[in-house]
DSSP file (Angstrom, degrees, kcal/mol; ACC not computed):
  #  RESIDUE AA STRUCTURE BP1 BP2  ACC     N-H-->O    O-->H-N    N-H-->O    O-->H-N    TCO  KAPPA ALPHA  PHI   PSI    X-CA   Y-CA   Z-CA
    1    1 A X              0   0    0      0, 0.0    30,-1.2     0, 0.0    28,-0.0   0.000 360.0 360.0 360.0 137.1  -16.2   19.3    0.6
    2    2 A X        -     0   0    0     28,-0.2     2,-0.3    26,-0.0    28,-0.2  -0.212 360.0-165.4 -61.5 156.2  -13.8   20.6   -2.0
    3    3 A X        -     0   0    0      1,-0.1    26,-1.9    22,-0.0    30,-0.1  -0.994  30.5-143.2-142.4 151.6  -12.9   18.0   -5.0
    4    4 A X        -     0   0    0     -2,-0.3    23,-0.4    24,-0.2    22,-0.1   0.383  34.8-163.4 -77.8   2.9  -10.5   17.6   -7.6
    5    5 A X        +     0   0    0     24,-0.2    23,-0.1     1,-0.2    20,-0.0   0.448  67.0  52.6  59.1  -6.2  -12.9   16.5   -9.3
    6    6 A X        +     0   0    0      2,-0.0     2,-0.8    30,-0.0    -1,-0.2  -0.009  68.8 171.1-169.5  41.1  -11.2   14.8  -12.0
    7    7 A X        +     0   0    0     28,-0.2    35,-0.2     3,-0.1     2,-0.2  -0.775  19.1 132.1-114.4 117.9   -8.6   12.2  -10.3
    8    8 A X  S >  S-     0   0    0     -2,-0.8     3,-1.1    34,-0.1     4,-0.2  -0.583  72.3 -85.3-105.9 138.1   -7.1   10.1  -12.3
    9    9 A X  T 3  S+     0   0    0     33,-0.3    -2,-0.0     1,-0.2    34,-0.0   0.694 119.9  55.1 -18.0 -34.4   -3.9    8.4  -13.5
   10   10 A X  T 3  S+     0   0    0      1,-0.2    -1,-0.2     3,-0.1    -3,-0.1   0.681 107.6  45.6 -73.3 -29.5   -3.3   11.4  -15.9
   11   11 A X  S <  S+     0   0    0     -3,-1.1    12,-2.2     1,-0.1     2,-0.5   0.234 101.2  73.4-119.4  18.0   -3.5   13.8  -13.6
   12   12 A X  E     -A   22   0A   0     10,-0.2     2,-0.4    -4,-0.2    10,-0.3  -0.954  60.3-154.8-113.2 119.5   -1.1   12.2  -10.6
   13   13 A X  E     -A   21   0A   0      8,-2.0     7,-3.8    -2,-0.5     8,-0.6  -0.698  11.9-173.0-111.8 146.6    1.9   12.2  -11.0
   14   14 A X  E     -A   19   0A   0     -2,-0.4     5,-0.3     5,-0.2     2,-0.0  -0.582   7.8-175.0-117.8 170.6    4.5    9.8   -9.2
   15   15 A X  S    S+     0   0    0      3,-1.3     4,-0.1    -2,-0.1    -2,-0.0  -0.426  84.4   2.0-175.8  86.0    8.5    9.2   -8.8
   16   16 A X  S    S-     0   0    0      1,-0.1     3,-0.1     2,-0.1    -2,-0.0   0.635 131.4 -58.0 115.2   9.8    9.9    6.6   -7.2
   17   17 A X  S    S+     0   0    0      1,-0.3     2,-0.3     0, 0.0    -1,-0.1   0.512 110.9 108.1  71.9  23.6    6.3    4.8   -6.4
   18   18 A X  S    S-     0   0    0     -5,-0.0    -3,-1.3     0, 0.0     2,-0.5  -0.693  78.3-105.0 -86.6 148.6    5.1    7.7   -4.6
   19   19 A X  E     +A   14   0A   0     -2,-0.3    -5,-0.2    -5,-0.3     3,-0.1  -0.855  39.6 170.6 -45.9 105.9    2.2   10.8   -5.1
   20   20 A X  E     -     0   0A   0     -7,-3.8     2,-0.3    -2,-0.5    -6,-0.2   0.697  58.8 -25.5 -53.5 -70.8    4.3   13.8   -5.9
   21   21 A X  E     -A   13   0A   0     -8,-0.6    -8,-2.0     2,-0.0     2,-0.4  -0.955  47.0-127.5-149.1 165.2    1.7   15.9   -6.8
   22   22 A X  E     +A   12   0A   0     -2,-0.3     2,-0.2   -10,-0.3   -10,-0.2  -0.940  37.9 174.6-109.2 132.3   -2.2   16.3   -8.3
   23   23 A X        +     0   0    0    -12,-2.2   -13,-0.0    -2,-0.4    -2,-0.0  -0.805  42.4  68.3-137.2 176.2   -2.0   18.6  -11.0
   24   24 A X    >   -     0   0    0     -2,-0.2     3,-0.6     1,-0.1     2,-0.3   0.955  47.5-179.2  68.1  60.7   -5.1   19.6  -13.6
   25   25 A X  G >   +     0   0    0      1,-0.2     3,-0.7    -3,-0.1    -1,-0.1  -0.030  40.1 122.8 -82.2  42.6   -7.3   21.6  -11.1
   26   26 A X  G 3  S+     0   0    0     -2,-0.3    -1,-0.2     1,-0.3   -21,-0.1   0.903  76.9  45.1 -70.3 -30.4  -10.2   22.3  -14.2
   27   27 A X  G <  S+     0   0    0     -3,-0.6    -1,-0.3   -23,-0.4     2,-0.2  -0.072  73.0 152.0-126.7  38.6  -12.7   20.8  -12.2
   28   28 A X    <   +     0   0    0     -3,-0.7     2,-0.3   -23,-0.1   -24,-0.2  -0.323  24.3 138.6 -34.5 109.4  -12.5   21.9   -8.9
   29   29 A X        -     0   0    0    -26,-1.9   -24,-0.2    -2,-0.2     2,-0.1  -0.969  49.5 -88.6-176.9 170.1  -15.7   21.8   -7.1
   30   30 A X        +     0   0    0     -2,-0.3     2,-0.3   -28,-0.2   -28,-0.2  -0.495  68.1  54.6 -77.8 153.4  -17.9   21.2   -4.1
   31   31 A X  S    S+     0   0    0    -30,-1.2    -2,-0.0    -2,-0.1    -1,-0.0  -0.943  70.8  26.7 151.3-123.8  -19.5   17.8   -3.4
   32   32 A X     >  -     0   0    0     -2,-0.3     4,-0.7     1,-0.2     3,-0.2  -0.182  45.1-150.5 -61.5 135.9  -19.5   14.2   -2.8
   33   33 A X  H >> S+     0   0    0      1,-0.2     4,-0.8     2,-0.1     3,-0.6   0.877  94.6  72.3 -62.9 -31.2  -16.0   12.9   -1.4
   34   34 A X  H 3> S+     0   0    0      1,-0.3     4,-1.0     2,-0.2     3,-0.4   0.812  86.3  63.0 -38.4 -49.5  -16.8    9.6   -3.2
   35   35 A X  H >4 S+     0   0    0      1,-0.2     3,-0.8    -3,-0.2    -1,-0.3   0.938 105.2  41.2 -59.4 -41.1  -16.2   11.2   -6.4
   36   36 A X  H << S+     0   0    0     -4,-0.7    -1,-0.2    -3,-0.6    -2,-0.2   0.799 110.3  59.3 -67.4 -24.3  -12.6   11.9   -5.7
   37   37 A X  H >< S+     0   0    0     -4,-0.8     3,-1.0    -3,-0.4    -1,-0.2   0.333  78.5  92.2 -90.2 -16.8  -12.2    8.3   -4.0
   38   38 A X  T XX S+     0   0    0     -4,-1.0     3,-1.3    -3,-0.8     4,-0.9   0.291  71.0  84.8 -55.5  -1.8  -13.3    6.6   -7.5
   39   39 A X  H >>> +     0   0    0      1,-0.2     4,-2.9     2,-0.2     3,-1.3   0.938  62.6  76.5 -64.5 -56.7   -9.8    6.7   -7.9
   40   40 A X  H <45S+     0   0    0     -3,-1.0    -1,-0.2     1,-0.3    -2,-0.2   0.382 107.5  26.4 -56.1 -15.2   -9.4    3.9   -6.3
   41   41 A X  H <45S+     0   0    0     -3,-1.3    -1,-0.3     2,-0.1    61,-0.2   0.441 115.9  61.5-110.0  -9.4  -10.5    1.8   -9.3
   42   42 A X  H <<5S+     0   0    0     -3,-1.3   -33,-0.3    -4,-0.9    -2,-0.2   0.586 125.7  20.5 -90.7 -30.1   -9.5    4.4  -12.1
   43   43 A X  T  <5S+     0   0    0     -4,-2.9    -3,-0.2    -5,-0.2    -2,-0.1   0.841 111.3  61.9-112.3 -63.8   -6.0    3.8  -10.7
   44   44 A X      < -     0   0    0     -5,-0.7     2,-0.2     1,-0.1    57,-0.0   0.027  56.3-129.4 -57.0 173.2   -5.3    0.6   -8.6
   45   45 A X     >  -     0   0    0     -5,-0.1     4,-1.3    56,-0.1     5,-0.3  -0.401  51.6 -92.2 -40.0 148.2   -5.2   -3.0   -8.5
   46   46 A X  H  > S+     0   0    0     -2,-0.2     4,-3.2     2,-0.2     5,-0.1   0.961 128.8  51.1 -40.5 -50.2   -7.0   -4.9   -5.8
   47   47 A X  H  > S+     0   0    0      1,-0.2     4,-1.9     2,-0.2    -1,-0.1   0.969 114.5  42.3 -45.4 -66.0   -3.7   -4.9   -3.7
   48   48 A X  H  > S+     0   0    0      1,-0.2     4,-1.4     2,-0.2    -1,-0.2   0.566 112.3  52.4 -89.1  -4.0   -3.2   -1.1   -4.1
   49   49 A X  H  X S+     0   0    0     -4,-1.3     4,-4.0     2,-0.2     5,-0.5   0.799 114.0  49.6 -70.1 -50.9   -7.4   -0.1   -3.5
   50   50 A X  H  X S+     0   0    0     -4,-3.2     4,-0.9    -5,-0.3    -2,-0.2   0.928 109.5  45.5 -63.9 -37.0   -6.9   -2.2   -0.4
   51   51 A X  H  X S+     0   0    0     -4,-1.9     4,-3.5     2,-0.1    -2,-0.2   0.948 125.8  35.8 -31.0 -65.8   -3.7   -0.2    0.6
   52   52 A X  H  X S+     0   0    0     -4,-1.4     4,-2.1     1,-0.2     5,-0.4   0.997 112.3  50.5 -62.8 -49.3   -5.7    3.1   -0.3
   53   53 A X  H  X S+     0   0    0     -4,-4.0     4,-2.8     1,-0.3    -1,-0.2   0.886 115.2  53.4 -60.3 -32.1   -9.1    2.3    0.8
   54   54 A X  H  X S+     0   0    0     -4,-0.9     4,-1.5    -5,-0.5    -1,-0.3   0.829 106.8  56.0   5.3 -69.9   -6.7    1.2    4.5
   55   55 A X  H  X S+     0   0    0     -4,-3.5     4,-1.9     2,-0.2    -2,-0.2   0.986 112.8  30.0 -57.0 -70.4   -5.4    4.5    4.3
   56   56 A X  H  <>S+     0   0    0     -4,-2.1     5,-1.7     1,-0.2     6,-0.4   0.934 121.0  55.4 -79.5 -36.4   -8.8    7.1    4.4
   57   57 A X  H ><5S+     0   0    0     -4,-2.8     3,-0.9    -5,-0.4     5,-0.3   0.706 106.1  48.6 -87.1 -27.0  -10.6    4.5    6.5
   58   58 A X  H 3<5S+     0   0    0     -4,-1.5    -1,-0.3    -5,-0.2    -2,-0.2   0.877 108.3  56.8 -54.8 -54.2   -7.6    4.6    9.1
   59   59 A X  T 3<5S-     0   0    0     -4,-1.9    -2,-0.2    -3,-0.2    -1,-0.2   0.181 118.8-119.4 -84.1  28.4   -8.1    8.2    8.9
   60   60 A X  T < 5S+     0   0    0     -3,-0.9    -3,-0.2     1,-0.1    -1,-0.1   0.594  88.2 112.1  52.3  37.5  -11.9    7.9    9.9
   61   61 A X      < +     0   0    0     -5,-1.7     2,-0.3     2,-0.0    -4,-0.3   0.359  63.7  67.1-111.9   8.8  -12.7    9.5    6.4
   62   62 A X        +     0   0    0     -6,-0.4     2,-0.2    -5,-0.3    -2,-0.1  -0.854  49.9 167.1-129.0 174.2  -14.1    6.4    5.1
   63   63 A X     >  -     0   0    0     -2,-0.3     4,-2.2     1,-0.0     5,-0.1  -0.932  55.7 -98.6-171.3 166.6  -17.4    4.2    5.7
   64   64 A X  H  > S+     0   0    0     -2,-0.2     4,-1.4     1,-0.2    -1,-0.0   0.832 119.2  57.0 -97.0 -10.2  -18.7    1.5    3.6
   65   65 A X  H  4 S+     0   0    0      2,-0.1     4,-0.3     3,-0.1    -1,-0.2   0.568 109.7  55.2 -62.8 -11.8  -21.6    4.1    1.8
   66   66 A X  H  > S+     0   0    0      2,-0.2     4,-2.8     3,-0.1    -2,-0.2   0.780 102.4  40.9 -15.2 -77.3  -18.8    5.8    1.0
   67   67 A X  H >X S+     0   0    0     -4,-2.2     4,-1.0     2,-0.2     3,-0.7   0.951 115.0  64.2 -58.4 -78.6  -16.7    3.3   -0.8
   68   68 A X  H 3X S+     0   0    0     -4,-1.4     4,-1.0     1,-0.3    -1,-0.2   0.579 108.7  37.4  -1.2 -45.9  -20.5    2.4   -2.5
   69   69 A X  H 3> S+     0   0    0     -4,-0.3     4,-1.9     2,-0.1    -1,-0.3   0.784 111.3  61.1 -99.0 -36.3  -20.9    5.7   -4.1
   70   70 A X  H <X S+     0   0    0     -4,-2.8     4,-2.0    -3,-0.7     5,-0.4   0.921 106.7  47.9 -47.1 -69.8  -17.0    5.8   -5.0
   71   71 A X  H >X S+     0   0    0     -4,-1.0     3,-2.6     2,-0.2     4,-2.2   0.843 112.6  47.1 -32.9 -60.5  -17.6    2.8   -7.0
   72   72 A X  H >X S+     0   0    0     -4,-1.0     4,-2.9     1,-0.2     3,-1.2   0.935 113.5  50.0 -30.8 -69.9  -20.7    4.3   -8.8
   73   73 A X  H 3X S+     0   0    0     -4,-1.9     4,-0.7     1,-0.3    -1,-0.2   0.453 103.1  55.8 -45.3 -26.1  -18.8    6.9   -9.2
   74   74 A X  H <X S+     0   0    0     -3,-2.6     4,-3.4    -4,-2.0    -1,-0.3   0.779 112.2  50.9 -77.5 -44.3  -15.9    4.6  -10.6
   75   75 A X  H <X S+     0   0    0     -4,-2.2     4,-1.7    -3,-1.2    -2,-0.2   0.819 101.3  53.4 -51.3 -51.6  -18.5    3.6  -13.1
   76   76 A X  H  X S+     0   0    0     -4,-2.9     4,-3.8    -5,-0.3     5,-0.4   0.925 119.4  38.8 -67.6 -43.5  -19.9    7.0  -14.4
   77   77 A X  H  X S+     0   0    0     -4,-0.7     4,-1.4    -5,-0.3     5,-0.4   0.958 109.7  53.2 -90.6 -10.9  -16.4    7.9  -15.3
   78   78 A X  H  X S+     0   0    0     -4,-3.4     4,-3.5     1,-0.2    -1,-0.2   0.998 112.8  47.1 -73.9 -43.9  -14.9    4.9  -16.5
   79   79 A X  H  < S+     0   0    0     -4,-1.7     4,-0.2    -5,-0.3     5,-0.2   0.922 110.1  58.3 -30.6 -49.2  -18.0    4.5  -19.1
   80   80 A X  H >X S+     0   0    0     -4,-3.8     4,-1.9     2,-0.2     3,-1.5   0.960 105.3  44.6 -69.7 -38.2  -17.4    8.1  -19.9
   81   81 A X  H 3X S+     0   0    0     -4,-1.4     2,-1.3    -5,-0.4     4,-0.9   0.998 112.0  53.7 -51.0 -78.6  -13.8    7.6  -20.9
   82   82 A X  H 3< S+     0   0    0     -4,-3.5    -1,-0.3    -5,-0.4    -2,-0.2   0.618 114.6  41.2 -52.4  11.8  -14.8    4.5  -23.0
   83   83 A X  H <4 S+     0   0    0     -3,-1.5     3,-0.3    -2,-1.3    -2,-0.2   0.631 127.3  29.8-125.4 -70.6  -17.5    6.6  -25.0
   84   84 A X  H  < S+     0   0    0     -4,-1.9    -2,-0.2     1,-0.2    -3,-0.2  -0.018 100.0  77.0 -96.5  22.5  -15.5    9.8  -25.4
   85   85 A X    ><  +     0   0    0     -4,-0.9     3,-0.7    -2,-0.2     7,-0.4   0.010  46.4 114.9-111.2  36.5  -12.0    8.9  -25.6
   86   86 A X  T 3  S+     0   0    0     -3,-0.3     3,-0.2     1,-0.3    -1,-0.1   0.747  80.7  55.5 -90.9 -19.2  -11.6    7.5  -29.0
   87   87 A X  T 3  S+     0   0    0      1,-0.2     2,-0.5    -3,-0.1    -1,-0.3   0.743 108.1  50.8 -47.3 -44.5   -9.3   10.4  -29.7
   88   88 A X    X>  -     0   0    0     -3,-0.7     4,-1.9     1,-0.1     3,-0.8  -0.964  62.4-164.3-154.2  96.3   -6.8    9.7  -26.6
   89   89 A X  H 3> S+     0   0    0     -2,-0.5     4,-1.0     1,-0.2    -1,-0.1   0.666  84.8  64.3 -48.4 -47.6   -5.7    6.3  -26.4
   90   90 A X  H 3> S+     0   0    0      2,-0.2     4,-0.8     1,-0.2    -1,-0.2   0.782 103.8  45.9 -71.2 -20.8   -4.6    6.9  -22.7
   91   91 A X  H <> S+     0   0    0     -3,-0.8     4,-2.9     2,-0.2     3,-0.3   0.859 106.6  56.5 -65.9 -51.2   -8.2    7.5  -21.3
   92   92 A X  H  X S+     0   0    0     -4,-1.9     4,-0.7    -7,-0.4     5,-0.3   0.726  98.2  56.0 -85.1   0.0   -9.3    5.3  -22.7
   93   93 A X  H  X S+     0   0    0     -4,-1.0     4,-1.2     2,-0.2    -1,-0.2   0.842 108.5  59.4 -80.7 -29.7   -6.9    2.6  -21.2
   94   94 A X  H  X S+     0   0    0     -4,-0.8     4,-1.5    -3,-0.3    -2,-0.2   0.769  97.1  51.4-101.3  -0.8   -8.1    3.8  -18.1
   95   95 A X  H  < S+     0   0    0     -4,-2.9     4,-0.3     2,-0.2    -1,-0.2   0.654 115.7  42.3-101.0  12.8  -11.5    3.2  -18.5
   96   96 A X  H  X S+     0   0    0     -4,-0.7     4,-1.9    -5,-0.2    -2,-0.2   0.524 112.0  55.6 -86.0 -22.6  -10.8   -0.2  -19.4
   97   97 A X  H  < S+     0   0    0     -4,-1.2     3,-0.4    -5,-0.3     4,-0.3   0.998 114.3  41.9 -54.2 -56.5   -8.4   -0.3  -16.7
   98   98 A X  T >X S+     0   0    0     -4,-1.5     4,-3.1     1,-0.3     3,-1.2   0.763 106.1  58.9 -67.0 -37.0  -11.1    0.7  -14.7
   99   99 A X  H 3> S+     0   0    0     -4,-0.3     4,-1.6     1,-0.2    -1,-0.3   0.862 107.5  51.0 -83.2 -31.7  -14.1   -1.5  -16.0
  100  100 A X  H 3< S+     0   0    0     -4,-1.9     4,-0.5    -3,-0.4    -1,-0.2   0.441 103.3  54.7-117.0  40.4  -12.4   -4.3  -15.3
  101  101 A X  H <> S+     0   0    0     -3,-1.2     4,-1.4    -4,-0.3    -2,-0.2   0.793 108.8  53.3 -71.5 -62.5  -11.5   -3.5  -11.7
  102  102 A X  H  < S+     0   0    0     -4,-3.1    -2,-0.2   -61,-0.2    -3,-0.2   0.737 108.1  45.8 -44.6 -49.0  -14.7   -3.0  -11.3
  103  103 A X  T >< S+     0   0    0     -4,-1.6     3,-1.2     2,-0.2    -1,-0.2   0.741 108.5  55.8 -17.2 -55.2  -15.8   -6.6  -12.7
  104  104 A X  T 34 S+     0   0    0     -4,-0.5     2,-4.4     1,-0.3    -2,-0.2   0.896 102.1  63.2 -73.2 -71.5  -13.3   -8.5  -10.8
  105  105 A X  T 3<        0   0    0     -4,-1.4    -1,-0.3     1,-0.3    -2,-0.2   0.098 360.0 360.0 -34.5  25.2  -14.8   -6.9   -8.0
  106  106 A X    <         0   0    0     -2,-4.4    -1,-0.3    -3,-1.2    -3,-0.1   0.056 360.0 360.0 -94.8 360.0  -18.5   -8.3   -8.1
């Protein structure tokens, strides 16, 4: 499956409390859907992960090994954003954003 590979708050842009568009296609590549679906902690709230996750699982694109590697997946990159964002202040808010989605979710 294609990916963006690299979706994020930074790279979505919104207007009115919609997705307009995904912009920053640098990492474009094939594999896991999961990876792209890590969003879902990189970006949301509980409310709005339950909205999303609602959303692809209505549209028989989700399962709950699925969600299971998204989360992993939520994990690798929010760490990596806390280790290598000390330069860019906004990364790194969303891998704290992120780390403690992930936490209240345990």
């Amino acid at each position: 499956m294609w990916l963006h590979g690299d979706l994020h708050p930074g790279n979505m842009l919104c207007a009115g409390g919609a997705l307009t568009a995904v912009v920053d296609f640098g990492d474009l590549c094939r594999g896991d859907p999961a990876t792209d679906l890590a969003t879902a902690w990189l970006t949301f709230g509980p409310s709005g992960r339950a909205v999303f996750r609602a959303s692809v699982d209505a549209a028989g694109r989700g399962d709950d090994a699925l969600w299971l590697r998204a989360q992993g997946w939520a994990v690798n990159l929010a760490t990596a954003m806390l280790a290598h964002s000390d330069d860019n202040p906004a990364m790194y808010a969303v891998g704290r954003h992120a780390v403690a989605q992930l936490l209240g979710d345990r």
